[in-house]
C-alpha positions as CSV (number, residue, x, y, z in Angstrom):
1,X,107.7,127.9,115.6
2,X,105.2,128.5,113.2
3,X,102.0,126.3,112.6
4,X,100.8,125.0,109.7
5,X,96.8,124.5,109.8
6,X,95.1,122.1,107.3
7,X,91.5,121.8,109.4
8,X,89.8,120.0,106.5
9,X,92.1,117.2,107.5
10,X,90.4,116.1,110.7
11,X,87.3,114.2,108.8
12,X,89.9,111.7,107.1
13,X,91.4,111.3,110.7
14,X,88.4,110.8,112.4
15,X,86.6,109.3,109.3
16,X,85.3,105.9,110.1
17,X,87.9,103.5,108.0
18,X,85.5,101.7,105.5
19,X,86.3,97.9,104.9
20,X,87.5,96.3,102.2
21,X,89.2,97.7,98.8
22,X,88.9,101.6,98.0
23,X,88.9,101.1,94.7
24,X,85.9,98.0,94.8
25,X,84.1,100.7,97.0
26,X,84.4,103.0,94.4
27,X,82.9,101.3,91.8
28,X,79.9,100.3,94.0
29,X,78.9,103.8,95.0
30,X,78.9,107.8,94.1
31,X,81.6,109.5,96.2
32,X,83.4,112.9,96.3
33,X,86.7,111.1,95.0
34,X,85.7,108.9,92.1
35,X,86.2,111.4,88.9
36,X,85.4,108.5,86.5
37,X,84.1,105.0,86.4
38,X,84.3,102.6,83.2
39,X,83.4,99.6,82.2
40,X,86.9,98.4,82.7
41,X,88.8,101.4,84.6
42,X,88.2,103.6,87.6
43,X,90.0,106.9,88.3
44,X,90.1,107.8,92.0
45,X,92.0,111.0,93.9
46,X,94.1,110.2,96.3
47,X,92.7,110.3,99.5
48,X,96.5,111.4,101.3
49,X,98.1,113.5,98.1
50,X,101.4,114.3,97.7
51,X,100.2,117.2,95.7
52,X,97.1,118.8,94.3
53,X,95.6,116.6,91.4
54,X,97.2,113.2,92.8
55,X,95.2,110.0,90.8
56,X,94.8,106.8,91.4
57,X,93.9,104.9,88.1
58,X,92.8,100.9,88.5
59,X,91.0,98.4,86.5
60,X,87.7,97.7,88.2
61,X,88.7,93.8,88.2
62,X,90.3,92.7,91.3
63,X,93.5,91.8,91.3
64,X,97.0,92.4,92.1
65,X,99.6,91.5,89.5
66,X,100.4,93.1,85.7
67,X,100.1,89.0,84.8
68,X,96.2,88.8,85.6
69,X,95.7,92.3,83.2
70,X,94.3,90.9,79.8
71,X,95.2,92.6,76.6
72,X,92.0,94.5,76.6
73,X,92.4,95.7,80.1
74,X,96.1,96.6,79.6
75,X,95.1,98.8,76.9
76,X,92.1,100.5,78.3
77,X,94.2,101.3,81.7
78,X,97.1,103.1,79.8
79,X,94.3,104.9,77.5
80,X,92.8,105.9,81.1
81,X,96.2,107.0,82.5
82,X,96.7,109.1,79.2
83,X,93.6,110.7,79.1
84,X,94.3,111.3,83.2
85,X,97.3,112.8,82.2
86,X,96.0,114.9,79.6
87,X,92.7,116.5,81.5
88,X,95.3,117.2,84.4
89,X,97.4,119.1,81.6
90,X,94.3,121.3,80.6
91,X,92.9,122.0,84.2
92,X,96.0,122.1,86.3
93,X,99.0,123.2,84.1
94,X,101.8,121.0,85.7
95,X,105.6,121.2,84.7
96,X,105.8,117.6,84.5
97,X,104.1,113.7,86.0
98,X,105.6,110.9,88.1
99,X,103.5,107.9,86.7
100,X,104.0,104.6,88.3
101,X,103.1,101.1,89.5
102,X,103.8,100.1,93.2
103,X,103.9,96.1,93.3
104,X,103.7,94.6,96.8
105,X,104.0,96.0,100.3
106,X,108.3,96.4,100.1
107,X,107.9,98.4,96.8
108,X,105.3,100.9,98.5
109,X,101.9,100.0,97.7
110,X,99.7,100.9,100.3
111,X,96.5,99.2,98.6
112,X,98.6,95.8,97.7
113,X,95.3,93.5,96.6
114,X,94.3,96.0,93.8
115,X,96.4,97.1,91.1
116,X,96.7,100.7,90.5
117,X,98.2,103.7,89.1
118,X,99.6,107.0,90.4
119,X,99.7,110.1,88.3
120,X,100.9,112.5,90.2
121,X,101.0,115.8,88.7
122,X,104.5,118.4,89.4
123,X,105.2,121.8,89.5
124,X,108.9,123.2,89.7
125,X,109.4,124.4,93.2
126,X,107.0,122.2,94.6
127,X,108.8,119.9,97.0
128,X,110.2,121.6,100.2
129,X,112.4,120.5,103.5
130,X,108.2,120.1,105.6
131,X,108.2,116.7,104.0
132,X,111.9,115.8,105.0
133,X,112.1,117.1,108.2
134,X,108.6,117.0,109.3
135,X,106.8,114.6,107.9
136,X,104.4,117.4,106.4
137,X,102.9,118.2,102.9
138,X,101.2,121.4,102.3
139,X,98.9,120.9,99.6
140,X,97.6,124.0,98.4
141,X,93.8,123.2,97.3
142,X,90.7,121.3,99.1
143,X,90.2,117.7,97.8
144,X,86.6,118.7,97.2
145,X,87.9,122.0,95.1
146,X,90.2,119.9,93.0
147,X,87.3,117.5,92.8
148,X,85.0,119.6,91.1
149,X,87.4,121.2,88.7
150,X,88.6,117.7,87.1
151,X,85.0,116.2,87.4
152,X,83.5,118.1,84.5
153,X,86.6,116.5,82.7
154,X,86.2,112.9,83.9
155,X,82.7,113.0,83.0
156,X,83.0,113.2,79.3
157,X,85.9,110.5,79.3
158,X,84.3,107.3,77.2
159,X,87.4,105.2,76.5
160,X,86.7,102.0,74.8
């Protein structure tokens, strides 16, 4: 059998789980995972990636339905998901995105209160059997490395 080792993993396990919404928490402090904060989006990695360069991009109201988005915010969180999409082009080179909404607990979404959405970035070859027999993703890179190549990226974003 061989073993897989992923040691930077242990400080989510044993991390303390913060209350309340990750994505309010964001917005209300500095953090290793918030690449960009707006007046009216946030872009935050994914804490549990499926891959390397996995986002998370919300508007920083709280709410949980496409209904509650006004026209304004609808606008500026697709112009947030494109220029997402295009800074993980530049830095990452991926083959291709899965882009999506989960709505409600049965459809997926793991944070259900705040609506968000997933970019999450592919490569050809990049799936393998670890995830369907074993539960297991290897991702490649440290959160923090990923982290600070994107973040020189996010920080010139200004999307109106």
């Amino acid at each position: 059998m061989e073993t897989i080792w992923a040691p930077w993993r242990i400080e989510y396990i044993l991390d303390n789980k913060k209350e309340g919404c990750i994505f309010c928490n964001a917005l209300s402090k500095d953090d290793d995972l918030t690449l960009y904060k707006g007046d009216i989006t946030v872009v935050v990695m994914n804490k549990f990636p499926y891959v390397n360069g996995h986002l998370l991009v919300a508007p920083t109201r709280h709410f949980s339905t496409l209904d509650q988005l006004s026209k304004d915010e609808m606008g500026n969180l697709l112009r947030t998901v494109e220029q997402s999409v295009s800074i993980l082009k530049k830095v990452m080179h991926p083959d291709g995105f899965n882009i999506g909404l989960n709505l409600g607990k049965v459809a997926g979404a793991g944070v259900e209160e705040h609506l968000h959405f997933h970019i999450v970035p592919r490569w050809l070859g990049d799936t393998n059997a670890l995830t369907v027999f074993a539960e297991v993703r290897v991702i490649p890179e440290h959160l923090k490395a990923t982290y600070n190549n994107l973040k020189p990226y996010f920080a010139k974003l200004d999307i109106k």
